[in-house]
TORSE-192452 format. One record per atom (N, C-alpha, C): residue number from 1; chain; x, y, z. Coordinates in Angstrom, 3 decimals. Layout:
N
<site nr="NUM" kette="A" u="X" v="Y" w="Z"/>
...
// end
This chain:
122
<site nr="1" kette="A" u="-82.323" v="-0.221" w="-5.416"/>
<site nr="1" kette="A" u="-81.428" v="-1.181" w="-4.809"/>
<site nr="1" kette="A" u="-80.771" v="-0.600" w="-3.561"/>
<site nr="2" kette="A" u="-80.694" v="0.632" w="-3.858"/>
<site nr="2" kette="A" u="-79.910" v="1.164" w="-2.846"/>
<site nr="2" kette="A" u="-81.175" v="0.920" w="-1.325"/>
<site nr="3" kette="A" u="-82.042" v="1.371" w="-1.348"/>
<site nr="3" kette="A" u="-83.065" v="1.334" w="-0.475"/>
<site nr="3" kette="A" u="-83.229" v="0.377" w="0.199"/>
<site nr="4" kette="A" u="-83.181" v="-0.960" w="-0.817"/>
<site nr="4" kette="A" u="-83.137" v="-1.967" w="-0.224"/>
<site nr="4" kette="A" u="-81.670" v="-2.804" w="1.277"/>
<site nr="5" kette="A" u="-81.207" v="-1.970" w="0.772"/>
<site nr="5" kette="A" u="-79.594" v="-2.423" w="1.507"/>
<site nr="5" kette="A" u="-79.546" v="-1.983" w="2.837"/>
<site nr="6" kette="A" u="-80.148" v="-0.404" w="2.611"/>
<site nr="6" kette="A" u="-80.098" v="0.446" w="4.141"/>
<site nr="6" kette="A" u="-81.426" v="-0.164" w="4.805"/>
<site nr="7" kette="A" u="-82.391" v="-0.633" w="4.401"/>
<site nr="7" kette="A" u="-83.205" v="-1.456" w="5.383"/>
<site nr="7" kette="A" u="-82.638" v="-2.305" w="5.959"/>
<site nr="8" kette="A" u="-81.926" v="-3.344" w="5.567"/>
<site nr="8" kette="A" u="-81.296" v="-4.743" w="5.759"/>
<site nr="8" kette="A" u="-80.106" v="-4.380" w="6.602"/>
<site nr="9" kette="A" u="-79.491" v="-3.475" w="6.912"/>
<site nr="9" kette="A" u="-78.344" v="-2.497" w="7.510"/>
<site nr="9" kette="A" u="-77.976" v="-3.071" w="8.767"/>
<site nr="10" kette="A" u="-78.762" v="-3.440" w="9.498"/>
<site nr="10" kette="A" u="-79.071" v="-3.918" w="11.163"/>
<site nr="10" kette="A" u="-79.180" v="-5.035" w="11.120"/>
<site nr="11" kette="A" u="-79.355" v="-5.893" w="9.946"/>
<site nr="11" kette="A" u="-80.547" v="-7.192" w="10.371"/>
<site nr="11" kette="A" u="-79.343" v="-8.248" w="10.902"/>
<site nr="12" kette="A" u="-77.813" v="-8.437" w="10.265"/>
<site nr="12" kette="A" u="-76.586" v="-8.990" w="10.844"/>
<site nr="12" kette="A" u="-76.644" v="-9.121" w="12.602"/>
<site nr="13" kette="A" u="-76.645" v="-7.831" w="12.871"/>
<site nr="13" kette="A" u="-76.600" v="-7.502" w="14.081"/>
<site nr="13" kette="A" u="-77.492" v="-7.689" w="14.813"/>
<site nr="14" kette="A" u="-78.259" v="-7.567" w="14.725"/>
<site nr="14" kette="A" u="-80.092" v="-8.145" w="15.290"/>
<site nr="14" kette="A" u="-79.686" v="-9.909" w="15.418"/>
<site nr="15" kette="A" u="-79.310" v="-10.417" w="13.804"/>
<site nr="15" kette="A" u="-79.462" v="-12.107" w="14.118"/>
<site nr="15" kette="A" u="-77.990" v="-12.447" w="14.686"/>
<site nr="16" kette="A" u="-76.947" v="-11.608" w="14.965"/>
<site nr="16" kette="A" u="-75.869" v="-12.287" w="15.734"/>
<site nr="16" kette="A" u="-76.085" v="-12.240" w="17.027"/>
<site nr="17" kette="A" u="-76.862" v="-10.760" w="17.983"/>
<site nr="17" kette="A" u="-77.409" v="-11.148" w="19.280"/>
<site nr="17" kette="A" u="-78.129" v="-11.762" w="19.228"/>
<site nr="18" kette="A" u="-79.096" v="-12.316" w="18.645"/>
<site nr="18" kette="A" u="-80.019" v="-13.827" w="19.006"/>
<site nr="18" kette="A" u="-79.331" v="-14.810" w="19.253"/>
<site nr="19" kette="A" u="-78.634" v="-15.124" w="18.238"/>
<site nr="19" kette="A" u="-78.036" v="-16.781" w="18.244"/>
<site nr="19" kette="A" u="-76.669" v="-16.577" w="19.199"/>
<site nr="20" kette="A" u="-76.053" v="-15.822" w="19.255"/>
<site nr="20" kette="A" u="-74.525" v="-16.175" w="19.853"/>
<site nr="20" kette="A" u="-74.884" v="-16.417" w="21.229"/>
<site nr="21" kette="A" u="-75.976" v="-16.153" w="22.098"/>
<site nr="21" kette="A" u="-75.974" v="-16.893" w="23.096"/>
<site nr="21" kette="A" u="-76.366" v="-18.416" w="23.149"/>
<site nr="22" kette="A" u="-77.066" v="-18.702" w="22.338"/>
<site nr="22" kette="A" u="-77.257" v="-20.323" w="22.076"/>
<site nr="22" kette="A" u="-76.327" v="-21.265" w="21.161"/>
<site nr="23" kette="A" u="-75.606" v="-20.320" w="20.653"/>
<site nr="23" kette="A" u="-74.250" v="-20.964" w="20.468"/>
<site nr="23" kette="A" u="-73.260" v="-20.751" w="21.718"/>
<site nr="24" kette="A" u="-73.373" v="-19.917" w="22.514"/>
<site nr="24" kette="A" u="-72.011" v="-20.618" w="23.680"/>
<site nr="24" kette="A" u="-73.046" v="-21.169" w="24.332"/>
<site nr="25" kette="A" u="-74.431" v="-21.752" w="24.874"/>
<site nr="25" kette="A" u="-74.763" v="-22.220" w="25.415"/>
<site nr="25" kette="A" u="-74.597" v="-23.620" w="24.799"/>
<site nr="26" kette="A" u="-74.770" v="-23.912" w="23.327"/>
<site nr="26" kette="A" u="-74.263" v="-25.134" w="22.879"/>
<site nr="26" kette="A" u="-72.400" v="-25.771" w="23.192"/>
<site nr="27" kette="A" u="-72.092" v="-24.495" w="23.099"/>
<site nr="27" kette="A" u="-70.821" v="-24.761" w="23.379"/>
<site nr="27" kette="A" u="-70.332" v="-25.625" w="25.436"/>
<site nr="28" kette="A" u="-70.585" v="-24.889" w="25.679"/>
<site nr="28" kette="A" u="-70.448" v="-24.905" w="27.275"/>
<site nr="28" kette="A" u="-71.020" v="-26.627" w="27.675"/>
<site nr="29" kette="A" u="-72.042" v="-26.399" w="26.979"/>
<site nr="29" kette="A" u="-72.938" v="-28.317" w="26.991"/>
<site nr="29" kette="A" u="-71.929" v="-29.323" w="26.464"/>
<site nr="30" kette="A" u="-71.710" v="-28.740" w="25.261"/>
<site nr="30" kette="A" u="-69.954" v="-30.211" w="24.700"/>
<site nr="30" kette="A" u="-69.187" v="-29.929" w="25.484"/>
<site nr="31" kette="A" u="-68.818" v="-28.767" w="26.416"/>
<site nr="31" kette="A" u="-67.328" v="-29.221" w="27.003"/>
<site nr="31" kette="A" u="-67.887" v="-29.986" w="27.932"/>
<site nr="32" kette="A" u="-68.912" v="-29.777" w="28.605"/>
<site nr="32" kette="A" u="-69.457" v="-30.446" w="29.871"/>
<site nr="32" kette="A" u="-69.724" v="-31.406" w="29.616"/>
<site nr="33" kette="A" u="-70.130" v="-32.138" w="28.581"/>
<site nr="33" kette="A" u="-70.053" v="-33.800" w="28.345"/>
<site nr="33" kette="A" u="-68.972" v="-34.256" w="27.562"/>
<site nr="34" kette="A" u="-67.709" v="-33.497" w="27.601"/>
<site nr="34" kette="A" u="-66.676" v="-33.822" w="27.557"/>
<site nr="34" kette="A" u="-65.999" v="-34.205" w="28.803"/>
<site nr="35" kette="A" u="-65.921" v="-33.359" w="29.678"/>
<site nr="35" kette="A" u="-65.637" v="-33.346" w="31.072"/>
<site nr="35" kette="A" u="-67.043" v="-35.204" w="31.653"/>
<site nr="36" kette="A" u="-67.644" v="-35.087" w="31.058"/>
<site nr="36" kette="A" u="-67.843" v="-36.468" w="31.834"/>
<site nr="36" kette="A" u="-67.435" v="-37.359" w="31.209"/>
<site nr="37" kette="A" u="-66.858" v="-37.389" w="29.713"/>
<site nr="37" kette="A" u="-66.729" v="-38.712" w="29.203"/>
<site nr="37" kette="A" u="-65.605" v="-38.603" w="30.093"/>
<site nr="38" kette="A" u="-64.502" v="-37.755" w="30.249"/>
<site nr="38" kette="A" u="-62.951" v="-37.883" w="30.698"/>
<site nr="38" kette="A" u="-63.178" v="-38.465" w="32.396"/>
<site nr="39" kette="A" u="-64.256" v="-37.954" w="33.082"/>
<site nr="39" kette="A" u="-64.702" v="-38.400" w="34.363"/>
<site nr="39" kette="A" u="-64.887" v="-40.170" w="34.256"/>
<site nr="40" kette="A" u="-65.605" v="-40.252" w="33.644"/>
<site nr="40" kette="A" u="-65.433" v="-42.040" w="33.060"/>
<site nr="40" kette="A" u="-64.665" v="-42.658" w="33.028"/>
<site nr="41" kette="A" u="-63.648" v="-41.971" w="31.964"/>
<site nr="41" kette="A" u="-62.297" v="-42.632" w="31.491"/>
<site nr="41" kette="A" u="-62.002" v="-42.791" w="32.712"/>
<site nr="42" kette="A" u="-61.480" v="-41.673" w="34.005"/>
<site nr="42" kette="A" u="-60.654" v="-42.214" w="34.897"/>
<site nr="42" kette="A" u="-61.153" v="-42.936" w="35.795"/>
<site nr="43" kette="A" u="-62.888" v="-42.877" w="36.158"/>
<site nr="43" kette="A" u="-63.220" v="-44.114" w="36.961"/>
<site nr="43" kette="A" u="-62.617" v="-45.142" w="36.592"/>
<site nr="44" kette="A" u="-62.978" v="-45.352" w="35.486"/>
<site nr="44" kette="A" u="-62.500" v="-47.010" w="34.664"/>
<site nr="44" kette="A" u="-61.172" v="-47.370" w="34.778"/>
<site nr="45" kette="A" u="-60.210" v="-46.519" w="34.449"/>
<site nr="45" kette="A" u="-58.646" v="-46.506" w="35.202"/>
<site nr="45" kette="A" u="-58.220" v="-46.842" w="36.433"/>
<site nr="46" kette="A" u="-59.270" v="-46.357" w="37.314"/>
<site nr="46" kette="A" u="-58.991" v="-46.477" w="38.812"/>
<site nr="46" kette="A" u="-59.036" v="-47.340" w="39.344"/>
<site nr="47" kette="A" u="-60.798" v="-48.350" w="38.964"/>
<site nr="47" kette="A" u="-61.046" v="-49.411" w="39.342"/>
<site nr="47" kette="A" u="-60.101" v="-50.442" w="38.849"/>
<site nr="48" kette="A" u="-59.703" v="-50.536" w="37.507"/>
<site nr="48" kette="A" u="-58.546" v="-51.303" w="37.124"/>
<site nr="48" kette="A" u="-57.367" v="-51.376" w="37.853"/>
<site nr="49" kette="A" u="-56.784" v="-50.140" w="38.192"/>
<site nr="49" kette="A" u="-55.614" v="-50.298" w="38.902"/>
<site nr="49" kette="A" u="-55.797" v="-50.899" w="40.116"/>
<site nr="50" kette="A" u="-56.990" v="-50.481" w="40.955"/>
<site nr="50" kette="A" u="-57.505" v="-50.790" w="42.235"/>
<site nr="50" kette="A" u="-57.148" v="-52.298" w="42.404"/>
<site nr="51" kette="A" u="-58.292" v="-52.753" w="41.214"/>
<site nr="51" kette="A" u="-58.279" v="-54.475" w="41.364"/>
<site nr="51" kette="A" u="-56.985" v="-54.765" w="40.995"/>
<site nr="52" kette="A" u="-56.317" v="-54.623" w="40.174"/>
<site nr="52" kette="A" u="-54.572" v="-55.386" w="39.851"/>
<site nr="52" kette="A" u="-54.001" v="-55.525" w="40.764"/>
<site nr="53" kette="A" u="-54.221" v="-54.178" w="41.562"/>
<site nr="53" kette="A" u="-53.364" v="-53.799" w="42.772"/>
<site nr="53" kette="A" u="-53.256" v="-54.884" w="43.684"/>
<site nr="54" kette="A" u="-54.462" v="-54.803" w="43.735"/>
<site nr="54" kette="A" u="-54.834" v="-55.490" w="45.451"/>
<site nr="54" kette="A" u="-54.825" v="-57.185" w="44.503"/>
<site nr="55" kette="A" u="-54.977" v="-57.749" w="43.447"/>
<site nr="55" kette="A" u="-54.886" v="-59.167" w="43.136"/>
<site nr="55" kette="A" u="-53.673" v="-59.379" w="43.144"/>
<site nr="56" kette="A" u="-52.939" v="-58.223" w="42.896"/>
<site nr="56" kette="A" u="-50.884" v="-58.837" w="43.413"/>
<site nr="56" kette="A" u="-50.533" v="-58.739" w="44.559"/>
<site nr="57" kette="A" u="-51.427" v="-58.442" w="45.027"/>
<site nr="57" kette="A" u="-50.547" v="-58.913" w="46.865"/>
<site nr="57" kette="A" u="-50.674" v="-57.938" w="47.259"/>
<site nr="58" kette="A" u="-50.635" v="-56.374" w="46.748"/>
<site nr="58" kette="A" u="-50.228" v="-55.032" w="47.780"/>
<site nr="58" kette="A" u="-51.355" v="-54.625" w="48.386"/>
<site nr="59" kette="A" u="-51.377" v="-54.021" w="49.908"/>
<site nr="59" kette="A" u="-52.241" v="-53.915" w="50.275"/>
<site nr="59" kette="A" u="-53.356" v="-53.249" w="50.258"/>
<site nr="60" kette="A" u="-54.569" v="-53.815" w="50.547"/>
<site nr="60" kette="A" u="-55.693" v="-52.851" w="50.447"/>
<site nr="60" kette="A" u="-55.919" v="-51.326" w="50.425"/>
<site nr="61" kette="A" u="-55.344" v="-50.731" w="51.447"/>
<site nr="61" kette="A" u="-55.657" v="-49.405" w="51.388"/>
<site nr="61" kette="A" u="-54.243" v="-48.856" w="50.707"/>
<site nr="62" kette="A" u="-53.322" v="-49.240" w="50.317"/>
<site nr="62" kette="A" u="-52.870" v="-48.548" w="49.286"/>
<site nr="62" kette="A" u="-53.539" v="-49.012" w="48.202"/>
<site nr="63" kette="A" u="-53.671" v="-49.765" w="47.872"/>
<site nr="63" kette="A" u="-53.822" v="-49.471" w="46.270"/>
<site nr="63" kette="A" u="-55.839" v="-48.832" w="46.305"/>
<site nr="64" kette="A" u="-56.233" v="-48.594" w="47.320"/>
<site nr="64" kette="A" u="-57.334" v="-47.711" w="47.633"/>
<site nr="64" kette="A" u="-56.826" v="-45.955" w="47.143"/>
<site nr="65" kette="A" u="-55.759" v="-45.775" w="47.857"/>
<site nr="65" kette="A" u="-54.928" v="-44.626" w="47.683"/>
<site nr="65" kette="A" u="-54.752" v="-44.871" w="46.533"/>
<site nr="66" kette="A" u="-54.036" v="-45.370" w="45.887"/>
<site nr="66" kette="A" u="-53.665" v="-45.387" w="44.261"/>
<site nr="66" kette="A" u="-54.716" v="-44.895" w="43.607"/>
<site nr="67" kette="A" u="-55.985" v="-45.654" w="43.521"/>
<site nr="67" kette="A" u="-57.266" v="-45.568" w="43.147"/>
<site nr="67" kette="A" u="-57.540" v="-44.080" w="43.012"/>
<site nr="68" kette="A" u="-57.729" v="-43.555" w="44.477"/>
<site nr="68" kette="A" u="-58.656" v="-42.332" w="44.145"/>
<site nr="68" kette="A" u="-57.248" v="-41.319" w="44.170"/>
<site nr="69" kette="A" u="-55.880" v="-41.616" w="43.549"/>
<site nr="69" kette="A" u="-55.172" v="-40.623" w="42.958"/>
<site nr="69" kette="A" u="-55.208" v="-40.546" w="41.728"/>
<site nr="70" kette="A" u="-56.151" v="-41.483" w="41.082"/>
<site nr="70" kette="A" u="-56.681" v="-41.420" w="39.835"/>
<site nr="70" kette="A" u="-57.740" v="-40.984" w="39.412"/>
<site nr="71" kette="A" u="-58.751" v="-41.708" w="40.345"/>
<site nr="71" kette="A" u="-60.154" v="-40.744" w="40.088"/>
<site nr="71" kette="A" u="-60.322" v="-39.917" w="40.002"/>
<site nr="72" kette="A" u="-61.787" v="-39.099" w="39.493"/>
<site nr="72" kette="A" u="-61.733" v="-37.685" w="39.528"/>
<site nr="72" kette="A" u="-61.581" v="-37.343" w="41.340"/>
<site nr="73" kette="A" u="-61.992" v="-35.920" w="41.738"/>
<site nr="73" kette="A" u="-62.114" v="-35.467" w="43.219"/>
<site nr="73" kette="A" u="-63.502" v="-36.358" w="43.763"/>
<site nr="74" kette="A" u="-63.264" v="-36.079" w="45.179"/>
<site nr="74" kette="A" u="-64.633" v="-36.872" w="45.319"/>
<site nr="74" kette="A" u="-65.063" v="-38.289" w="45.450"/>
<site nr="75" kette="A" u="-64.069" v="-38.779" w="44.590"/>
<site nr="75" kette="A" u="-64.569" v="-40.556" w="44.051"/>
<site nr="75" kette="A" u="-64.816" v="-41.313" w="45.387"/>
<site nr="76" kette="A" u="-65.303" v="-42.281" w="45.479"/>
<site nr="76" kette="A" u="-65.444" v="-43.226" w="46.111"/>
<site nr="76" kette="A" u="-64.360" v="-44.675" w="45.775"/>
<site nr="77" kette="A" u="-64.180" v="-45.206" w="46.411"/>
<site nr="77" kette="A" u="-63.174" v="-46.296" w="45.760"/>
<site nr="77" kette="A" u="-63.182" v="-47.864" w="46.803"/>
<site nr="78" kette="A" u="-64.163" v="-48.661" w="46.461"/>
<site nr="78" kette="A" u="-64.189" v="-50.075" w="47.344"/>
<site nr="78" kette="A" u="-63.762" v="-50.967" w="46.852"/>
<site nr="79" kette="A" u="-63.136" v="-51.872" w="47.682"/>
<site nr="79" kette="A" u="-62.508" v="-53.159" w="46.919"/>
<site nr="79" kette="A" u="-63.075" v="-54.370" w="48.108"/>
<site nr="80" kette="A" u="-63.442" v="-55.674" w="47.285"/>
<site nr="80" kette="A" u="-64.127" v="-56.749" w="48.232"/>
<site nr="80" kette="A" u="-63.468" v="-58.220" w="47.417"/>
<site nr="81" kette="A" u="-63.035" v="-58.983" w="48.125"/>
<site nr="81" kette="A" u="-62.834" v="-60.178" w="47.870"/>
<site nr="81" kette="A" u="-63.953" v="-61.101" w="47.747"/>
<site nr="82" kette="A" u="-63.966" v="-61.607" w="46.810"/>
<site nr="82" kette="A" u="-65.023" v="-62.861" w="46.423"/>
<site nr="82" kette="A" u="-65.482" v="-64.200" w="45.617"/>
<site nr="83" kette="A" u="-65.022" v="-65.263" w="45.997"/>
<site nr="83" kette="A" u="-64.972" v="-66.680" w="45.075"/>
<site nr="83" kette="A" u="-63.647" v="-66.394" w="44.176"/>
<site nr="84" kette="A" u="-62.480" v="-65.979" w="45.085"/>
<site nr="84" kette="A" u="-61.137" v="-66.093" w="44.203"/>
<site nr="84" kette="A" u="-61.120" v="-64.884" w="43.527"/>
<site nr="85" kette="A" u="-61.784" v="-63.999" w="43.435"/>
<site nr="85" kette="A" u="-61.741" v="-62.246" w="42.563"/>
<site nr="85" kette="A" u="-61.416" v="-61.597" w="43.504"/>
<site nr="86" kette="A" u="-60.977" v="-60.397" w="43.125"/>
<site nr="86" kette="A" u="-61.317" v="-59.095" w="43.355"/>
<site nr="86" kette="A" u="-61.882" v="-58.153" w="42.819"/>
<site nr="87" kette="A" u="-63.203" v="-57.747" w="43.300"/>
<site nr="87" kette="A" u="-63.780" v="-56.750" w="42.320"/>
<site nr="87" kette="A" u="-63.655" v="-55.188" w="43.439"/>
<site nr="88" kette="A" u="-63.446" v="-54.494" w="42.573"/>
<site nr="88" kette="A" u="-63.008" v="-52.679" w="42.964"/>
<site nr="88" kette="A" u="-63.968" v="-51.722" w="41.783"/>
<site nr="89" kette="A" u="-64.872" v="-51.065" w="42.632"/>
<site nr="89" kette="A" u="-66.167" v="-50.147" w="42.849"/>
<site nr="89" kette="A" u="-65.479" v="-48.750" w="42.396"/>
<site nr="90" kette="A" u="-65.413" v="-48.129" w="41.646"/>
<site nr="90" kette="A" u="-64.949" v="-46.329" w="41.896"/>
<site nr="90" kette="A" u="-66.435" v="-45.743" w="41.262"/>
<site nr="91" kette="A" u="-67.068" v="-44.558" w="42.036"/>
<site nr="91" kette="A" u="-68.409" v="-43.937" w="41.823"/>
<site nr="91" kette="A" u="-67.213" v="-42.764" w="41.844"/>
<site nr="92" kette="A" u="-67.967" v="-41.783" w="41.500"/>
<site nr="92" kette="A" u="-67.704" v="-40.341" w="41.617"/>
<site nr="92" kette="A" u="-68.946" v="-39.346" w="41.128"/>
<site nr="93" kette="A" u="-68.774" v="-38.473" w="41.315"/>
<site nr="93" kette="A" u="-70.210" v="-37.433" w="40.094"/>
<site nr="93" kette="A" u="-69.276" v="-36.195" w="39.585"/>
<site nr="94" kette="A" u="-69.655" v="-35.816" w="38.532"/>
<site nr="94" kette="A" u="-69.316" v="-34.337" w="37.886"/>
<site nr="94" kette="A" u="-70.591" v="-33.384" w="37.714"/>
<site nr="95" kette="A" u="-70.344" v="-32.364" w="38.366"/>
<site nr="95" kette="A" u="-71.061" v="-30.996" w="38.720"/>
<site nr="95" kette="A" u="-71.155" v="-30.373" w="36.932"/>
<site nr="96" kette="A" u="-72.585" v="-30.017" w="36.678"/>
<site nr="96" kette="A" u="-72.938" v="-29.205" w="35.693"/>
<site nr="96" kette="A" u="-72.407" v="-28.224" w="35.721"/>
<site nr="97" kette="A" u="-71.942" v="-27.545" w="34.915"/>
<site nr="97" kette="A" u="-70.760" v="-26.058" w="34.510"/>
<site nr="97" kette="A" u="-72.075" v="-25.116" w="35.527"/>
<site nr="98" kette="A" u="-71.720" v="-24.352" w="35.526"/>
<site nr="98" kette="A" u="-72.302" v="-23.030" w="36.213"/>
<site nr="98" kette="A" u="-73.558" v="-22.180" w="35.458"/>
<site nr="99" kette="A" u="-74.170" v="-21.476" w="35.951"/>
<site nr="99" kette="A" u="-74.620" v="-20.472" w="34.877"/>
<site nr="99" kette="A" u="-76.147" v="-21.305" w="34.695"/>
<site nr="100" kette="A" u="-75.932" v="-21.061" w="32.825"/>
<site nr="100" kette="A" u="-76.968" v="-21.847" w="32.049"/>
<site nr="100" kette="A" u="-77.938" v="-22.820" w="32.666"/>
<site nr="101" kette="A" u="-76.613" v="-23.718" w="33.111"/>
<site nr="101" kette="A" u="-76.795" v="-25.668" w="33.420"/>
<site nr="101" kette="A" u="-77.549" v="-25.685" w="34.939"/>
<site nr="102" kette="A" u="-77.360" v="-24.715" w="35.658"/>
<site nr="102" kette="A" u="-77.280" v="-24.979" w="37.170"/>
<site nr="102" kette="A" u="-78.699" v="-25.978" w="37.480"/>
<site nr="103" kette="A" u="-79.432" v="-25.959" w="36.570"/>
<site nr="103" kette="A" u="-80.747" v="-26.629" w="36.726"/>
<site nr="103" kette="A" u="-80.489" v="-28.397" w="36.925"/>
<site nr="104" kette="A" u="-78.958" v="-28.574" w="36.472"/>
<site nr="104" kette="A" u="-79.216" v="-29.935" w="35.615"/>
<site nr="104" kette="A" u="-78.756" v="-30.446" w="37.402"/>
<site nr="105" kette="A" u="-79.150" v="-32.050" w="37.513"/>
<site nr="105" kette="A" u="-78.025" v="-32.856" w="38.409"/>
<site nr="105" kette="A" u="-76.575" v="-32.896" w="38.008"/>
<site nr="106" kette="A" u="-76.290" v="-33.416" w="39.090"/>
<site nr="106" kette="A" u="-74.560" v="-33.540" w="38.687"/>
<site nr="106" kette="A" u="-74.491" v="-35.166" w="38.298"/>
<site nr="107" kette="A" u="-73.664" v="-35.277" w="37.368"/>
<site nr="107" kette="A" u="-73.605" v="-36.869" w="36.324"/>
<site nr="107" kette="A" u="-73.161" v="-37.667" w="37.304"/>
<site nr="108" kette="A" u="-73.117" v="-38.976" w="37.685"/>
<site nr="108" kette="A" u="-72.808" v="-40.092" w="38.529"/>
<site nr="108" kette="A" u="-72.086" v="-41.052" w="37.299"/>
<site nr="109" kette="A" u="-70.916" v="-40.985" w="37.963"/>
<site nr="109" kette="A" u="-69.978" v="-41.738" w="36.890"/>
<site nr="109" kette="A" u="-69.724" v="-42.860" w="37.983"/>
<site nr="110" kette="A" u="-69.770" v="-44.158" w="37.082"/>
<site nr="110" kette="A" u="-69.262" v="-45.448" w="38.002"/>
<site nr="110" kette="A" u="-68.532" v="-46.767" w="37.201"/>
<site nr="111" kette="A" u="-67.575" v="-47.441" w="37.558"/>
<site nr="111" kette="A" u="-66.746" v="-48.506" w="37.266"/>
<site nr="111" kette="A" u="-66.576" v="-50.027" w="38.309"/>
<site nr="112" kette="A" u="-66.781" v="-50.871" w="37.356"/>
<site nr="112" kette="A" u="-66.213" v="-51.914" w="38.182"/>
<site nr="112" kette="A" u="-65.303" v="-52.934" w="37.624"/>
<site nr="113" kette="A" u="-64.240" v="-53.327" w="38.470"/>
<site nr="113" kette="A" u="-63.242" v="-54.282" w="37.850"/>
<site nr="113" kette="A" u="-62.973" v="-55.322" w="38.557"/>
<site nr="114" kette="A" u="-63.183" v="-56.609" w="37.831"/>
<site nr="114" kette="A" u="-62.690" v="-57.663" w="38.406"/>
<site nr="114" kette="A" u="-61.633" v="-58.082" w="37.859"/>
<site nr="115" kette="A" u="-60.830" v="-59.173" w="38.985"/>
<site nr="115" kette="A" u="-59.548" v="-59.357" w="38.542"/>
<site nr="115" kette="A" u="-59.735" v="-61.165" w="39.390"/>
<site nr="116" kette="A" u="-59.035" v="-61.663" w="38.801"/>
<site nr="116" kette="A" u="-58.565" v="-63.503" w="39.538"/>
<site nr="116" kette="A" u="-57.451" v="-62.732" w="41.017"/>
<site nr="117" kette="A" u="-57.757" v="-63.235" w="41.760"/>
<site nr="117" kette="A" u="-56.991" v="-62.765" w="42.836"/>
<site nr="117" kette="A" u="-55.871" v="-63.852" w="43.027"/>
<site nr="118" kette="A" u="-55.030" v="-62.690" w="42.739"/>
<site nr="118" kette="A" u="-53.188" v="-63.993" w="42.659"/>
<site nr="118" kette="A" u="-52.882" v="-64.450" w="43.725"/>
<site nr="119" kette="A" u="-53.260" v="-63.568" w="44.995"/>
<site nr="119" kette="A" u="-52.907" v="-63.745" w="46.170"/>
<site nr="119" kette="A" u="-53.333" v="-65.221" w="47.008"/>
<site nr="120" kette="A" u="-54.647" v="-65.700" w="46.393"/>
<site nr="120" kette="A" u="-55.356" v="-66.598" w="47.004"/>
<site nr="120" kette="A" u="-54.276" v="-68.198" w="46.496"/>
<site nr="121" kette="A" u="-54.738" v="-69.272" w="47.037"/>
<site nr="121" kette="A" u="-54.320" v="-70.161" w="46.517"/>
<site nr="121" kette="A" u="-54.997" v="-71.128" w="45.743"/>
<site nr="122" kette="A" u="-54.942" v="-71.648" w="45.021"/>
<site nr="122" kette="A" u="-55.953" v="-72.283" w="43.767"/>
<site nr="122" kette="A" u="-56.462" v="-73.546" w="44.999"/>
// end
């Protein structure tokens, strides 16, 4: 028995450098599609505020400004009047973590919101 143990002595150590790099490489992948769901979330925020904004009266390029002080960096943020709406566009992308990922594209996150435009007259 004893014989058996001092063979096996290493084998921990052997299978923890295998895997612990494909466990932080698993790891690093969930935060990074964490980081895009949250990239989402705030497109979708932005464009909302965008369109409210601009369907209550305030003007276009502020509530443009409003917009991409919400978005992630980067964003894009359009707003267009049309048949009594307002619909407001926010695109942005999130960059693959470093390292590992560098192979991947960067994610294209996008939102759109329409709103009844208050401003108009029925």
């Amino acid at each position: 028995m004893t014989r058996a143990v001092r063979r096996e002595r290493g084998a921990v150590t052997a299978e923890l450098a295998l895997t612990l790099p494909i466990l932080v490489a698993v790891t690093v992948g969930l935060v990074w599609l964490l980081a895009v769901g949250a990239a989402q979330v705030r497109v979708v925020d932005a464009a909302r505020e965008t369109a409210r904004s601009v369907a209550r009266g305030d003007e276009t390029s502020e509530a443009v400004s409003r917009g991409q002080q919400v978005a992630p960096d980067g964003s894009s943020v359009t707003v267009t009047r049309q048949d009594g709406r307002v619909v407001a566009v926010v695109t942005g992308a999130v960059a693959g973590p470093g390292g590992l990922f560098d192979f991947l594209p960067e994610v294209r996150v996008s939102a759109e919101a329409v709103t009844l435009d208050e401003g108009e007259a029925p």
